[in-house]
C-alpha positions as CSV (number, residue, x, y, z in Angstrom):
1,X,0.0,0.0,0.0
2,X,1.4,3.2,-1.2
3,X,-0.2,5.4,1.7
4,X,0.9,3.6,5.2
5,X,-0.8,5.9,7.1
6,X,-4.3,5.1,5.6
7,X,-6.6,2.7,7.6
8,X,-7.5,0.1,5.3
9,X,-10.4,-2.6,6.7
10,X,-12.0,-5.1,4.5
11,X,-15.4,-4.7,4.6
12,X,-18.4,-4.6,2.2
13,X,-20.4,-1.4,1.1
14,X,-23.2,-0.5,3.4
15,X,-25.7,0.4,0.6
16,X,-28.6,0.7,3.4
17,X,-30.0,1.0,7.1
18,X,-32.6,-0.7,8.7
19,X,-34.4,1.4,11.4
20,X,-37.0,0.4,13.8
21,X,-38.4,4.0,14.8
22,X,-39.3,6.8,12.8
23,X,-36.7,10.1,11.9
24,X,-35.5,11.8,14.5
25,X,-37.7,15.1,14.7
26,X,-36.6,18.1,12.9
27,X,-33.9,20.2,15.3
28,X,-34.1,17.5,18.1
29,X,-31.7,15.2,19.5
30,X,-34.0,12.2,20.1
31,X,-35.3,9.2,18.9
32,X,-38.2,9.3,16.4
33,X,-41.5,7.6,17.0
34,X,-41.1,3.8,17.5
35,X,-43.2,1.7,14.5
36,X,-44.4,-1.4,14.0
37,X,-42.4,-2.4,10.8
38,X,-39.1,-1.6,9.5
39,X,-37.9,1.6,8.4
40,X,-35.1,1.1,5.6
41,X,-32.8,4.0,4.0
42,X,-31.4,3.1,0.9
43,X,-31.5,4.0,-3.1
44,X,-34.4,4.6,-5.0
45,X,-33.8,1.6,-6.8
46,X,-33.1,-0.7,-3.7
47,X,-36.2,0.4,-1.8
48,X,-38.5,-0.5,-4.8
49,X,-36.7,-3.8,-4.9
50,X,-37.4,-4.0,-0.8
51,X,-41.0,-2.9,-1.7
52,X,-41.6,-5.7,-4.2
53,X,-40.6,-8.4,-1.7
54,X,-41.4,-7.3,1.2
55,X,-44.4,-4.5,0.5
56,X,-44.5,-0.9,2.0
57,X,-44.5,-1.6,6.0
58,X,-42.1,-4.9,6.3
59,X,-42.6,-6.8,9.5
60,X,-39.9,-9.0,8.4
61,X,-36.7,-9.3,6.6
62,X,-34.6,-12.7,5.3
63,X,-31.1,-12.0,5.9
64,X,-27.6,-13.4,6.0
65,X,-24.5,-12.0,7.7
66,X,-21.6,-11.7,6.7
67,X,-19.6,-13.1,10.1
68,X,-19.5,-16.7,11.0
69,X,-20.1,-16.7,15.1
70,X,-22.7,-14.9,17.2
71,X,-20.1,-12.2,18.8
72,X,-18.9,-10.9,15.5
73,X,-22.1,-10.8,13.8
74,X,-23.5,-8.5,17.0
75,X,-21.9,-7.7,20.6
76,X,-23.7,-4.9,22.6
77,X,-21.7,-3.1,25.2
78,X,-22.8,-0.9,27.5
79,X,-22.0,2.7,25.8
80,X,-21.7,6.6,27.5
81,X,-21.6,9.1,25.4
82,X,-20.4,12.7,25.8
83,X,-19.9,15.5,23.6
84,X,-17.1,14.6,21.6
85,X,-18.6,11.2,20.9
86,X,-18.1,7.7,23.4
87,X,-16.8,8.7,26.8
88,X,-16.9,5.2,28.1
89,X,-17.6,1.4,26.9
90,X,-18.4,-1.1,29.8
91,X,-19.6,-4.8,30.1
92,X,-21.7,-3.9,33.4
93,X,-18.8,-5.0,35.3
94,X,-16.0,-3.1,34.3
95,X,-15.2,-0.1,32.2
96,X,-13.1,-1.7,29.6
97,X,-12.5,1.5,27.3
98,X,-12.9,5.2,28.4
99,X,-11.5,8.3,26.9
100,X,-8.4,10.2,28.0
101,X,-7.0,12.8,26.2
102,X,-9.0,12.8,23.4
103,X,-8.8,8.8,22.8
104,X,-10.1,5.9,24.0
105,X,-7.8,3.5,25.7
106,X,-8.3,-0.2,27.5
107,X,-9.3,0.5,31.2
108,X,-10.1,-1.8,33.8
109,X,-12.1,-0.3,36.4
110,X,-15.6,-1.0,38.2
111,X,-18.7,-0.2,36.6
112,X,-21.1,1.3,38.3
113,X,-24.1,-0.3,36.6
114,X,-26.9,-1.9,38.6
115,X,-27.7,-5.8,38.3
116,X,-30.8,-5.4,39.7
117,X,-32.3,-3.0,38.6
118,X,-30.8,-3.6,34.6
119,X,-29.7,0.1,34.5
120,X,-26.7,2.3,35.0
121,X,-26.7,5.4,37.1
122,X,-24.5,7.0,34.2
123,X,-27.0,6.8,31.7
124,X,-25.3,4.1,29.9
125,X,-26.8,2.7,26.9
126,X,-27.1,-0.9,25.5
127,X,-25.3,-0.6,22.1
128,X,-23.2,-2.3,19.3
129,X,-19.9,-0.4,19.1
130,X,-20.4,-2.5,15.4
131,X,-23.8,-2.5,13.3
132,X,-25.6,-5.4,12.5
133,X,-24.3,-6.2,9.1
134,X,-26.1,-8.3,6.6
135,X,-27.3,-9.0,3.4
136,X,-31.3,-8.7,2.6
137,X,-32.5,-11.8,0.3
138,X,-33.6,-10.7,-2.9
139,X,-31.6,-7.5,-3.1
140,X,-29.3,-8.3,-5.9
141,X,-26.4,-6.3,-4.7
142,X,-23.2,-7.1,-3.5
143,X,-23.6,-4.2,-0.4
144,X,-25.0,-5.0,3.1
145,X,-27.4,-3.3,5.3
146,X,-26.6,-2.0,8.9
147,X,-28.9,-2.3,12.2
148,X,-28.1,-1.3,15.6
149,X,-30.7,-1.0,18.4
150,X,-30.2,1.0,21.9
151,X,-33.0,-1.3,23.5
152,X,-32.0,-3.6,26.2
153,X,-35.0,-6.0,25.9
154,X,-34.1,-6.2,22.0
155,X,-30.6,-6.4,22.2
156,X,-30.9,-9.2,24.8
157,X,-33.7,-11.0,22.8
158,X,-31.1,-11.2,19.8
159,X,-28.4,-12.2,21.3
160,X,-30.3,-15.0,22.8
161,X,-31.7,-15.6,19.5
162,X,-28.2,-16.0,17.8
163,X,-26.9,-18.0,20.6
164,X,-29.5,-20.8,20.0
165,X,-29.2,-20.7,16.2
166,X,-25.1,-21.7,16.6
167,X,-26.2,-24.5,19.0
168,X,-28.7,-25.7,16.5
169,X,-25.7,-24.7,13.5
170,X,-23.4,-26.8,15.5
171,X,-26.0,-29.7,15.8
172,X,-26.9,-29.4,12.0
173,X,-23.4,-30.2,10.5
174,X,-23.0,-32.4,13.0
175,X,-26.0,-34.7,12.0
176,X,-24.6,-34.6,8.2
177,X,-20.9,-35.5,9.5
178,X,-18.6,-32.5,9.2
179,X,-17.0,-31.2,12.1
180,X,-19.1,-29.4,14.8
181,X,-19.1,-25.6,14.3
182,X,-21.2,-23.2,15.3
183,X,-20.2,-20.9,12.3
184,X,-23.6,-19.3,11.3
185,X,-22.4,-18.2,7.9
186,X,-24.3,-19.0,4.8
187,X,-27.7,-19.9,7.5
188,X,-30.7,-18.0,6.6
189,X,-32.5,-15.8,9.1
190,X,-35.9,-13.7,9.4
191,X,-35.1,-10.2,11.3
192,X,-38.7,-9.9,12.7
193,X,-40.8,-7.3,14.8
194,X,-43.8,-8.5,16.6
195,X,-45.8,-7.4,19.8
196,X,-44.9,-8.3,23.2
197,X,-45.8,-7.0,26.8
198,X,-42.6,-5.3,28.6
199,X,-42.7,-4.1,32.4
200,X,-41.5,-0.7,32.1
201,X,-40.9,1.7,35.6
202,X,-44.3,3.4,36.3
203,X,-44.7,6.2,39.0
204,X,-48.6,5.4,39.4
205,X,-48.3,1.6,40.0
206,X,-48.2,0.5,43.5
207,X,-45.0,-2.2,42.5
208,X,-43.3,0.5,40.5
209,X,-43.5,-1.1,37.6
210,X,-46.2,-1.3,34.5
211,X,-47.1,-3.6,31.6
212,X,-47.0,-2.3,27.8
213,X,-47.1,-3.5,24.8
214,X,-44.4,-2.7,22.6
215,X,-43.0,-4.0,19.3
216,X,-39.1,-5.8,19.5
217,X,-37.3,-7.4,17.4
218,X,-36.5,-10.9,16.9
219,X,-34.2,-13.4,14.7
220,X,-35.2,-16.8,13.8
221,X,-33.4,-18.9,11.3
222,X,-35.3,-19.4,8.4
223,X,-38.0,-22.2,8.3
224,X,-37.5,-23.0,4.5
225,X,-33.8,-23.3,5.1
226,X,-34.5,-25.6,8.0
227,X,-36.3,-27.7,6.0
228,X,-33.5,-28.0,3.3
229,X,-31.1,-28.8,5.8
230,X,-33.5,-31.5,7.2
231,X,-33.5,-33.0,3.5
232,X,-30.0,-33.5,3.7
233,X,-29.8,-35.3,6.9
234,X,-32.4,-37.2,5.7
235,X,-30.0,-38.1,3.0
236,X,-27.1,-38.5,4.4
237,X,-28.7,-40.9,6.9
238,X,-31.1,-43.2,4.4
239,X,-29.9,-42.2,1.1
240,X,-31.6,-40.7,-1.9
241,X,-33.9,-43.7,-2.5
242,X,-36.2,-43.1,0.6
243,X,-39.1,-40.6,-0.5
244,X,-41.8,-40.7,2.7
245,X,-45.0,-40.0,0.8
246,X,-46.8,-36.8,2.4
247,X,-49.7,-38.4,4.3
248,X,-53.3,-38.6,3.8
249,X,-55.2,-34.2,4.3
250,X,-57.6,-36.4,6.7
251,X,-55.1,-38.0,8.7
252,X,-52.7,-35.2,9.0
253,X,-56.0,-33.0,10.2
254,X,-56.8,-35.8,12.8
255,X,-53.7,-34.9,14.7
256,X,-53.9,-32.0,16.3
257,X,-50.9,-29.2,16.7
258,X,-49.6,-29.4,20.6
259,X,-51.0,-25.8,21.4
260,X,-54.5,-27.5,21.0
261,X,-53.5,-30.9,22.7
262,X,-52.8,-30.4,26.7
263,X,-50.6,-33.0,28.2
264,X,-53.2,-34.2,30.8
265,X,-55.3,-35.3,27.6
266,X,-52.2,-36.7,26.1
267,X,-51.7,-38.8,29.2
268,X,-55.3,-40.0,29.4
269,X,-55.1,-41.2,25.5
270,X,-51.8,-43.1,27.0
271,X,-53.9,-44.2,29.8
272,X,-56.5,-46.3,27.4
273,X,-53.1,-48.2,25.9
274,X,-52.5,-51.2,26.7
275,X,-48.8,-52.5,27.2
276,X,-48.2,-53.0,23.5
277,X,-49.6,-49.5,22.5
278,X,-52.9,-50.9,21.3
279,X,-56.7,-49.7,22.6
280,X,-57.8,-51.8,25.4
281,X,-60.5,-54.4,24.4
282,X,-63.3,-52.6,26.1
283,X,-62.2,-49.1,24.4
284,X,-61.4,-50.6,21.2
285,X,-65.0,-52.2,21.2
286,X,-66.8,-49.0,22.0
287,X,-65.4,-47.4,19.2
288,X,-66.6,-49.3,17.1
289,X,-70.4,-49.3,18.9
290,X,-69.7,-45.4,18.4
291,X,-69.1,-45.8,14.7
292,X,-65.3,-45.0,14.5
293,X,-63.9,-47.2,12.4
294,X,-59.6,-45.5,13.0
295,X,-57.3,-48.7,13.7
296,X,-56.3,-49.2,17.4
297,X,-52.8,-48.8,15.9
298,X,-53.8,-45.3,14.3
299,X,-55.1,-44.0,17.7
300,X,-51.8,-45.0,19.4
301,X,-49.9,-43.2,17.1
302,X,-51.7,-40.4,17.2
303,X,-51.1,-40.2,20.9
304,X,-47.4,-41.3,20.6
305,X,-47.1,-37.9,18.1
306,X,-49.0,-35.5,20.4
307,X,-46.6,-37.1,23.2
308,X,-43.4,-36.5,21.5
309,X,-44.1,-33.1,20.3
310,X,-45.3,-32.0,23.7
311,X,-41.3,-33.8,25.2
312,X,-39.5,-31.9,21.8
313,X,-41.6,-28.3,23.2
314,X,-40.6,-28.6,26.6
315,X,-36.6,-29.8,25.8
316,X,-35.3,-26.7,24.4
317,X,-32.9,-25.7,27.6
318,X,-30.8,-28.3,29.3
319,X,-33.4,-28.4,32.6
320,X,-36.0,-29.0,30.6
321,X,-34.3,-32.1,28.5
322,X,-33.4,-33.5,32.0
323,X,-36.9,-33.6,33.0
324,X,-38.5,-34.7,29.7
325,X,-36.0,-38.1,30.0
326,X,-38.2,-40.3,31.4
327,X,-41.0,-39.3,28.9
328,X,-38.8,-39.8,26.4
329,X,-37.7,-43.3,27.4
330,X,-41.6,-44.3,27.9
331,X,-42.4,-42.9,24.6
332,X,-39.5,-45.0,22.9
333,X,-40.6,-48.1,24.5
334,X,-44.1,-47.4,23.3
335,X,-42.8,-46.9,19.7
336,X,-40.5,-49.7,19.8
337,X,-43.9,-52.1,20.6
338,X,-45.6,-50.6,17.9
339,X,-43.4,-50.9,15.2
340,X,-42.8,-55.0,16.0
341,X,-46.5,-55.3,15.8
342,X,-46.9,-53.6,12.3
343,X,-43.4,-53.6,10.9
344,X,-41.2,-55.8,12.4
345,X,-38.5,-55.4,9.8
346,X,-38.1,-52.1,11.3
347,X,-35.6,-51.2,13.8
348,X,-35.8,-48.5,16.3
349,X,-32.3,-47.5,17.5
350,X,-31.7,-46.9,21.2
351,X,-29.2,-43.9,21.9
352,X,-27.8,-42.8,25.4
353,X,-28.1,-38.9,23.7
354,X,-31.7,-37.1,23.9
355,X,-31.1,-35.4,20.9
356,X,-30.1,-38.5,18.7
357,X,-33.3,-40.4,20.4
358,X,-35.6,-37.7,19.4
359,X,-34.4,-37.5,15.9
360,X,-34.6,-41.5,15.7
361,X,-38.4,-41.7,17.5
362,X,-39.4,-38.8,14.8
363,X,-38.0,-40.7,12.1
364,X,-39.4,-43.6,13.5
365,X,-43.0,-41.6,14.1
366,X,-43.4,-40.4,10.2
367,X,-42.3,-44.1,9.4
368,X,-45.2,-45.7,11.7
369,X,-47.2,-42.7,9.9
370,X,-46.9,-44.0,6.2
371,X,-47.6,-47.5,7.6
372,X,-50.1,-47.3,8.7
373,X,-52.4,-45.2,6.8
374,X,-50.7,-45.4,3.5
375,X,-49.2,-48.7,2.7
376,X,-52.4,-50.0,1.5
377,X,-54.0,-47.1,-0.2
378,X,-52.9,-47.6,-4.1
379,X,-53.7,-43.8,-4.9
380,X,-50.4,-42.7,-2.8
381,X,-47.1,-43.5,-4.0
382,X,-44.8,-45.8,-2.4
């Protein structure tokens, strides 16, 4: 470089922002009017290109950074500023950075920010020292767009957010044999807004505090690309040959989503099993009085599903897999019983891992699925 004094950093164009409030008012030094969508700034040309995809008020945005791990694709410190810019950067223990003589320079002193109360006395503010850098899917440009958010509930929603998605990153590759890495480039993402309540410090209330509602941000990876990546475990672990048919509009109907299926009804559906799985004689036989002509082996799957969904939405956090284990093991003994009765070519692995066993019993589930309401129905292919 010809110039040694120039600071040279790769990094990409920033050809937009993404806002969540309003302009700042005219001649004011605040925030503009928080919204309900996304505000982007950006070319002409780009924001009719964000307009076609996305329409006039987006509420969400696909996106993929341009870093690999959670900390480099967004880190908020706690930030003071003064007049000539940042006077101090902290991690509410110490002041890591403050200003002397102009410049910032390392520091190790205590912060004065309170745990309990989630503020500092200083009138620090949660904050990125880098933006949020990412591309926007669809924009056909080689630029990135910028966010960066001063709200604590926000900024620790999606770093919580990230965090998971490198687990489940690391869980992916691992599933499809490459080494475990919780790299999160190349995953897609939604960049979201929706409504939630937030307790916020209220004068008037007798605890001090008050619900509103306020629209955050969130970041979920991408349910499309989860479902590609699914395909190619699914690959990887049976091969290109196995197609599982989609099942029956009826069936899939009969089986209701968890939010609607409470795990007390789940547990009496459990309760009318017999040892094998199967509808006691006495229930089996008032079905059919009743005129409900669904296979004893149908009902027990249908229970074993709204089971195993209710274990995989109460797993998500290390406590919660530890007390979903003995679930999980009954479950897997139920679906090992069933599968001998109607399939006994079919072998259900036992794994000392939760999350290998709930893969297996899922794969096992959809299996059991095409079984039994499919293998004998001409019109669906095999």
């Amino acid at each position: 470089m010809a110039i040694k004094s120039m600071q040279i950093n790769a990094r990409p164009p920033i050809i937009g922002r993404v806002h969540k409030g309003g302009p700042k008012p005219q001649g004011e030094d605040r925030p503009g009017a928080d919204l309900d969508h996304f505000r982007i700034e950006s070319t002409p040309e780009v924001l009719e290109r964000i307009r076609e995809i996305y329409g006039d008020k987006p509420r969400q945005l696909r996106v993929l950074f341009i870093e690999h791990y959670p900390a480099d694709i967004y880190d908020p410190f706690l930030v003071q500023r003064g007049q000539t810019g940042i006077a101090t950067i902290c991690d509410s223990v110490n002041i890591v950075k403050k200003r002397v003589a102009g410049r910032l320079v390392a520091c190790d002193e205590p912060c004065e920010f309170d745990q309990e109360k989630a503020a500092c006395p200083r009138g620090c503010k949660s904050q990125a020292l880098k933006p949020m850098l990412f591309y926007i899917r669809g924009v056909e440009r080689a630029g990135v767009f910028a966010f960066n958010t001063t709200s604590w509930t926000d900024n620790v929603e999606l770093q919580n957010n990230l965090a998971y998605a490198a687990q489940e990153a690391r869980k992916f590759r691992a599933a499809l044999g490459a080494p475990p890495d919780a790299s999160l480039l190349g995953v897609e993402f939604i960049l979201g807004r929706d409504q939630r309540s937030q307790n916020v410090p209220s004068k008037k209330s007798p605890t001090g505090k008050a619900k509103v509602k306020r629209w955050l941000c969130y970041l979920e990876i991408s349910p499309d690309w989860i479902a590609r990546v699914q395909e190619e475990i699914r690959k990887e672990a049976y091969g290109e040959n196995l197609a599982l048919p989609e099942p029956k509009a009826q069936i899939a109907l009969s089986i209701r989503p968890v939010d609607e299926r409470k795990p007390d009804e789940v547990a009496d559906d459990l309760a009318g099993l017999d040892a094998d799985g199967f509808d006691k004689p006495e229930d089996a036989e008032e079905d059919a009085e009743d005129g409900e002509t669904e296979t004893s082996a149908g009902n027990a799957l249908k229970a074993m599903v709204a089971l195993f969904q209710d274990i995989k939405e109460n797993s998500a956090t290390t406590k919660g897999k530890d007390a979903q284990k003995a679930r999980l093991k009954g479950l897997t003994t139920g679906v090992i019983a069933l599968a001998a009765e109607i399939d006994p070519e079919y072998t259900v692995e036992k794994t000392a891992s939760f999350d290998t066993t709930v893969v297996e019993i899922g794969n096992a589930l959809n299996h059991l699925h095409r079984v039994i309401y499919t293998a004998s129905d001409e019109s669906v292919p095999s």
